[in-house]
C-alpha positions in Angstrom: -31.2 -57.0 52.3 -32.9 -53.9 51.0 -31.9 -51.2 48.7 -32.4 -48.5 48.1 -35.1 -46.3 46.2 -32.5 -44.7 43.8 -30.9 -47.7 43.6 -34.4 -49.6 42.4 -35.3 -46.4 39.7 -31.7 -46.9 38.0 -32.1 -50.6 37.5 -35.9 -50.0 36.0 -34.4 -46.7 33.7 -31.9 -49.5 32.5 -34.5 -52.3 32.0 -36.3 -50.2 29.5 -34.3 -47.2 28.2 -32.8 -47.5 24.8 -28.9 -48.1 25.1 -26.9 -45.7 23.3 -23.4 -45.0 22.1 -23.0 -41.4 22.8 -22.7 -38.6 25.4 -25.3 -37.2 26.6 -26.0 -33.6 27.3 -27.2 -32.1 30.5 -30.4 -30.8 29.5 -31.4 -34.3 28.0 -29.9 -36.2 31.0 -33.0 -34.0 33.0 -35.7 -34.4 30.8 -34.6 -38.0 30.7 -35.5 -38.2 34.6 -38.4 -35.9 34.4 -39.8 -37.8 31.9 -39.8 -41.0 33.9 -40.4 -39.4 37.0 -43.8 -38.7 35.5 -44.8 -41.4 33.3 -44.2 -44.0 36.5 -44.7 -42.3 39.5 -47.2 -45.6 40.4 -44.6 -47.6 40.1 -42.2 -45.8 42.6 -44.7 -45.8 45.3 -44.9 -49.2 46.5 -44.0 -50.7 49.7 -40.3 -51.6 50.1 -40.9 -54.9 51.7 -43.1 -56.2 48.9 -40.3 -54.6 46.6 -37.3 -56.7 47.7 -37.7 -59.7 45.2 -37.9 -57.2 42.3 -35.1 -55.4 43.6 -32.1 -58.0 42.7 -33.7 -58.7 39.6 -33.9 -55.8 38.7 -30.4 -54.9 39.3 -29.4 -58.3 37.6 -30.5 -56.8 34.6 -28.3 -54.1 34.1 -25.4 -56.6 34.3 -26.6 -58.7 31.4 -27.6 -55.4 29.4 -24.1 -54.6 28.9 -24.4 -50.8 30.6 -21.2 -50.0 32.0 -22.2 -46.0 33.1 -25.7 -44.9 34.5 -25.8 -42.7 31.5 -25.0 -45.2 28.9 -28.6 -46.3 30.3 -30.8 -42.9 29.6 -33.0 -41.9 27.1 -31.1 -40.5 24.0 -31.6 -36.5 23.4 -31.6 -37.3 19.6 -34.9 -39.3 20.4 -36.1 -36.9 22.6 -35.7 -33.8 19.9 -37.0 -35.4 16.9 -40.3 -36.0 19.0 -41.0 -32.2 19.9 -39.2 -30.6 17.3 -40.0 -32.5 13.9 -39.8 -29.4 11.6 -36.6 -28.5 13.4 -33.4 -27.5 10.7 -30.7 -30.4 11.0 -26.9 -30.7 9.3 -24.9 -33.2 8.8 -21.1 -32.4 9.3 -18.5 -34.8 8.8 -15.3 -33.7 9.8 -12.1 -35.2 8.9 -8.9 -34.9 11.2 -5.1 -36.4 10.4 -3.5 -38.1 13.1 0.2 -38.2 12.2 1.8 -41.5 14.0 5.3 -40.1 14.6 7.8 -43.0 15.2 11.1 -41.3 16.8 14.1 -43.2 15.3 16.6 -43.6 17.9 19.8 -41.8 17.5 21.4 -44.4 18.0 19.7 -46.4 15.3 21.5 -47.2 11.4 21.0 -45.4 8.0 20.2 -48.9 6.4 21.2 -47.8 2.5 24.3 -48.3 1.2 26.9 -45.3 -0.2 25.9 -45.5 -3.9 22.1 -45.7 -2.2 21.1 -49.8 -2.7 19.6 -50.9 0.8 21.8 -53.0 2.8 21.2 -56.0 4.7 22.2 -56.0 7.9 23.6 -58.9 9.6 24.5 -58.9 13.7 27.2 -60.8 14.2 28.0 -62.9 17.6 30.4 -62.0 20.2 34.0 -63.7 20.1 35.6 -61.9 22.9 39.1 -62.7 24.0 39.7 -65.8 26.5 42.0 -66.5 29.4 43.8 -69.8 29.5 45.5 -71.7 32.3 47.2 -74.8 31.1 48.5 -77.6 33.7 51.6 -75.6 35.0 49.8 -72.4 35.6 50.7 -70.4 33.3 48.1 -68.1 31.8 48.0 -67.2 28.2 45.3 -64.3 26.4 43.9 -65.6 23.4 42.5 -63.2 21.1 38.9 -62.9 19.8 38.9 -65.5 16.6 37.5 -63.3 13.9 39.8 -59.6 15.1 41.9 -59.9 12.3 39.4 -60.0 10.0 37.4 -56.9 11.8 40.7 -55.1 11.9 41.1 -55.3 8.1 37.4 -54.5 7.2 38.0 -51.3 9.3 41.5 -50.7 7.7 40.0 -50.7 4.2 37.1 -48.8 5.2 39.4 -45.8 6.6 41.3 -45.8 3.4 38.1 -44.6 1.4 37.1 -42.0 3.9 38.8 -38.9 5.5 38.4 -38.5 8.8 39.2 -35.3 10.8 41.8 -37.3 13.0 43.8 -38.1 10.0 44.2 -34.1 9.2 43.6 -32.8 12.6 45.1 -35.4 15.0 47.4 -34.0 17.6 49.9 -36.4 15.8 50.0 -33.6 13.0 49.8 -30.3 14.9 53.1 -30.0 15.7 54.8 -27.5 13.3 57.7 -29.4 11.0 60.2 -26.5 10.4 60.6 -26.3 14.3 63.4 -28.0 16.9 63.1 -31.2 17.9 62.4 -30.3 21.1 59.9 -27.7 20.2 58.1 -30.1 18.2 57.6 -32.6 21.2 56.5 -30.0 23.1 53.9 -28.5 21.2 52.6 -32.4 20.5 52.2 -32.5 24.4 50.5 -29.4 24.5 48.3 -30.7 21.2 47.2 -33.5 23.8 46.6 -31.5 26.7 44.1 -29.2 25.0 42.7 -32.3 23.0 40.9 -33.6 26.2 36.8 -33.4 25.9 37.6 -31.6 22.9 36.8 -32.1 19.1 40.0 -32.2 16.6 38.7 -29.1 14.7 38.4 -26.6 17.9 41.9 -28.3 19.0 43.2 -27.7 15.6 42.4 -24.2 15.6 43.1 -23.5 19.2 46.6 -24.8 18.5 46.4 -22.5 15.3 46.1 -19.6 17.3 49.4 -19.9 19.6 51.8 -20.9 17.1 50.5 -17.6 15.0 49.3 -15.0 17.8 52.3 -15.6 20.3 55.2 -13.7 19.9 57.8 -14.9 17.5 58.8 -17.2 17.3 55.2 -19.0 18.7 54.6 -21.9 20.5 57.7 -22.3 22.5 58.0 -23.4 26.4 59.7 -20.1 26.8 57.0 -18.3 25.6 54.3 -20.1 27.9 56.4 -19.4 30.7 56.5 -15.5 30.0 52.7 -15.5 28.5 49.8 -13.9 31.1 47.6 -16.6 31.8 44.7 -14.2 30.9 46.2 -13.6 27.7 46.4 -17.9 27.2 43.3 -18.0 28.2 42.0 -16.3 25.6 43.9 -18.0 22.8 42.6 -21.8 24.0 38.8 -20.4 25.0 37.4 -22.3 22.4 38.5 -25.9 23.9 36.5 -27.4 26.8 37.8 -26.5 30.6 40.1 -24.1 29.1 40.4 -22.7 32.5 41.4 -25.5 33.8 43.9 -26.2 30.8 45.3 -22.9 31.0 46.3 -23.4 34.6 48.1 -27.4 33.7 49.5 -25.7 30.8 51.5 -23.3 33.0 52.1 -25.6 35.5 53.2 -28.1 33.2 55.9 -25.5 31.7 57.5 -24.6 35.0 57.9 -28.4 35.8 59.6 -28.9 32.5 61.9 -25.8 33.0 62.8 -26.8 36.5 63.0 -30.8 36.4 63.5 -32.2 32.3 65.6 -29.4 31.6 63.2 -27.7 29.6 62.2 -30.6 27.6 59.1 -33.4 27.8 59.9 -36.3 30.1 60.8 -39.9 28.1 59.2 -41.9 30.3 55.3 -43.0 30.9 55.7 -42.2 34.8 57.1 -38.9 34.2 54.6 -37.3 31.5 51.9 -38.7 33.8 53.3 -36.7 37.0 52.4 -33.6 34.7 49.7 -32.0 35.6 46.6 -32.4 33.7 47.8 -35.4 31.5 46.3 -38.7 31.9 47.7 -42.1 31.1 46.1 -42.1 27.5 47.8 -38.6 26.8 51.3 -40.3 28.2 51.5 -43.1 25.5 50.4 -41.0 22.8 52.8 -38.5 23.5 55.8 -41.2 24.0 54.6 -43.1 20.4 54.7 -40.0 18.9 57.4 -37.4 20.6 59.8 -40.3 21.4 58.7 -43.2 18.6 58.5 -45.3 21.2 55.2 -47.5 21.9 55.3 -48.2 25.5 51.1 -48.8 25.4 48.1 -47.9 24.1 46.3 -44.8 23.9 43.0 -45.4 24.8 40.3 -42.7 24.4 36.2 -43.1 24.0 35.9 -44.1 20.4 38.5 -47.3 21.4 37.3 -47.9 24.8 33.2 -48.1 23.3 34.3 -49.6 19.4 36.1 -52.3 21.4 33.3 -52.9 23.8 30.9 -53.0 21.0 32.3 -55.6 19.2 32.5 -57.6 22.0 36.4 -58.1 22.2 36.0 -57.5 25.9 33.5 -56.1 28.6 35.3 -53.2 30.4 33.7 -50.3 32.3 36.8 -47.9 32.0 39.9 -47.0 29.5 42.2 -47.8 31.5 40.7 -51.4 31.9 40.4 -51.5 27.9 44.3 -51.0 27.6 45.0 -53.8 29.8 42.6 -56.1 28.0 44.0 -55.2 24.6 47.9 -55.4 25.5 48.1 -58.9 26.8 46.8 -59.9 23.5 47.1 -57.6 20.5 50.7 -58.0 18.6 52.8 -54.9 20.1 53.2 -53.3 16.3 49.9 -52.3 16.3 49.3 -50.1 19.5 50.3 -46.9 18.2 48.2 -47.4 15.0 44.8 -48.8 17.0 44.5 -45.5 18.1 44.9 -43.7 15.0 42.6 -46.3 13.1 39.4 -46.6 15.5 39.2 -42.8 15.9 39.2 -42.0 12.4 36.5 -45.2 12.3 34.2 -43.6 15.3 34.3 -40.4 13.4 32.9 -41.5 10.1 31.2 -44.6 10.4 30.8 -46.0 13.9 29.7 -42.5 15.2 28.6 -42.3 19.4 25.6 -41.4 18.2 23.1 -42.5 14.8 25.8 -45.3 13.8 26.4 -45.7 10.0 25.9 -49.6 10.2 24.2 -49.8 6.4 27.4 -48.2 5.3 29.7 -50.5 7.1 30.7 -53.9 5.7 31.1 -55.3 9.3 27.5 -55.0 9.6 27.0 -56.6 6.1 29.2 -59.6 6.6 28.0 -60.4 10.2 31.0 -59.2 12.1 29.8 -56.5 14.6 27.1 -57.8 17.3 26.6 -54.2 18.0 24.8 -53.8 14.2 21.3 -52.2 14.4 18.6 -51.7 11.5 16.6 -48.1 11.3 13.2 -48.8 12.6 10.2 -48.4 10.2 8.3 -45.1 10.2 4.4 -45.6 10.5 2.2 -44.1 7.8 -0.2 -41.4 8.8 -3.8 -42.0 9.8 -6.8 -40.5 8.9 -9.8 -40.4 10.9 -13.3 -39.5 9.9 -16.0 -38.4 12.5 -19.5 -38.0 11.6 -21.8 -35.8 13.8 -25.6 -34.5 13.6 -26.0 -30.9 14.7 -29.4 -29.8 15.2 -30.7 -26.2 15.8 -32.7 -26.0 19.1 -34.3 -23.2 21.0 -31.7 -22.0 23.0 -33.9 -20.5 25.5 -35.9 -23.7 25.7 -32.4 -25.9 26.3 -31.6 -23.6 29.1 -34.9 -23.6 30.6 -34.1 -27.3 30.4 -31.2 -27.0 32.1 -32.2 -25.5 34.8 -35.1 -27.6 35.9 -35.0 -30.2 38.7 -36.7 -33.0 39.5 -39.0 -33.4 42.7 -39.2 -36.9 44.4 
């Protein structure tokens, strides 16, 4: 098989040019091929059949020379320069750069030191969820994760030393004291309506605003009735979907007017025919209106807390509650709620968890636990190059010449 003439003159400049690291410029890349054009001209003028044998050994050799680019294989400018221009100024500049190796912690990544600031060693714990038993006759019985007493505790002591804003905040303790009764339940379901999507603080002061900026005496379902829903509107706008809200909220206060005889309904079926309130909203607002703990509320911080520790594996609220009432004792569903909120506020937060700070992490009871990743130390690079000062009209008169075959 033959090849080609280029093909033989590349394999011959890599045979016998000097292999060098760096890039060459343009105007050395022509002298380069000038310069052998010239200096082997004989060589490039022989017969292509006698030329066949050399050819593949020829192109063997730029395989064992290690040349991965044709211009890897040319003849360095820096040789080229110091030949015709000995006397030629030349500096050295080294130059010295920082690269700064950012590692992003994740958010959702621990603060590994302690409160009074000693590190803390963090220990993942193993999932314990609950199980479901059928003995012989067929009935089935829930048993609980083994170690939930134990987490529920931990967390229990850990809320006592720290204030959350559910334990100030809480719909549970908008609801004014010197009121009615009646007013008081109802102004606990409208603490819950406004509560949804909605941080304690803005719901706190949203509810603030209508038991103050209403006429007297405030936040009364006879007021709400007679209020302009522009006018409502403006007193909730700081909630999330207070449009939305404003419209259930008025809705909501006709249906009490015209069917509960102006109160809240007492039953789970009837606060959830409301519009706007979901079954969470409907046993929180029957523990605490009516003292009566008919299930539990379950909002995000219970439904992921839960899920994290591994007591279950649930995709929606809803199927947390079920999974939780057929095994946790029934005196503890109004507190759960209360308890784990105040804990995903503080400690277990959606986002940038505080597991160095929380002694489930420490004494292996969370399997959610997670350690801050390392940050990598900057890296400094030095780069040495040789400048030299050439003719410029000599490099462009280099550039601009061609080679004739």
């Amino acid at each position: 098989m033959k090849t080609s003439r280029i093909a033989r003159e590349t394999a011959f400049i890599a045979k016998n040019a000097e292999i060098v690291t760096r890039r060459q410029t343009r105007s050395s890349l022509t002298t380069s091929i000038r310069a052998f054009a010239a200096e082997n001209a004989a060589d490039l003028t022989v017969d292509q059949d006698n030329a066949v044998g050399s050819d593949s050994s020829s192109l063997s050799s730029i395989g064992s020379s290690g040349v991965s680019d044709i211009e890897d294989a040319l003849v360095p400018s820096s040789a080229r320069k110091r030949k015709r221009g000995i006397d030629s100024p030349s500096t050295t500049v080294t130059t010295a750069s920082t690269i700064a190796v950012a590692t992003k912690t994740s958010p959702r990544k621990a603060n590994i030191k302690t409160q009074d600031g000693s590190p803390a060693r963090i220990k993942k714990g193993r999932k314990q969820p609950s199980k479901r038993v059928v003995n012989d006759s067929g009935e089935v019985t829930i048993h609980p994760p083994a170690n939930w007493q134990e987490i529920y505790s931990a967390v229990q002591e850990m809320r006592k030393k720290v204030l959350a804003p559910v334990d100030t905040m809480g719909c549970e303790s908008l609801a004014e004291d010197t009121r009615t009764p009646r007013d008081k339940r109802f102004q606990t379901l409208i603490a819950l309506m406004l509560s949804s999507q909605t941080k304690d603080t803005t719901t706190a002061l949203a509810m603030n605003r209508l038991q103050t900026q209403l006429p007297p005496p405030g936040l009364t379902l006879e007021n709400i009735l007679s209020v302009s829903p522009t006018l409502l509107n403006g007193l909730i706008h700081a909630v999330g979907f207070h449009n939305n809200k404003t419209k259930y909220i008025k809705a909501t206060a006709v249906i009490l007017e015209e069917k509960f005889n102006s109160d809240i309904p007492d039953s789970i079926q009837g606060l959830i025919s409301l519009p706007g309130v979901g079954p969470k909203m409907a046993y929180l607002c029957m523990s605490t209106a009516w003292g009566r703990d008919e299930g539990i509320g379950v909002d995000v911080h219970v439904h992921r807390i839960t899920n994290l520790w591994g007591w279950h594996n649930t995709e929606e609220p809803e199927q947390t509650r079920t999974a939780l009432e057929a095994w946790l004792p029934r005196e503890k569903w109004h507190e759960i709620n209360h308890l784990l909120v105040g804990f995903g506020q503080t400690i277990c937060l959606p986002v940038g968890r505080k597991c160095g700070e929380c002694t489930l992490s420490t004494r292996g009871l969370c399997p959610g636990a997670v350690a801050e990743k390392k940050k990598k130390k900057k890296v400094v690079v030095k780069k040495r190059r040789r400048v030299k000062e050439d003719d410029e009209e000599e490099e462009e008169e280099e550039e601009g010449a061609c080679v004739m075959w």
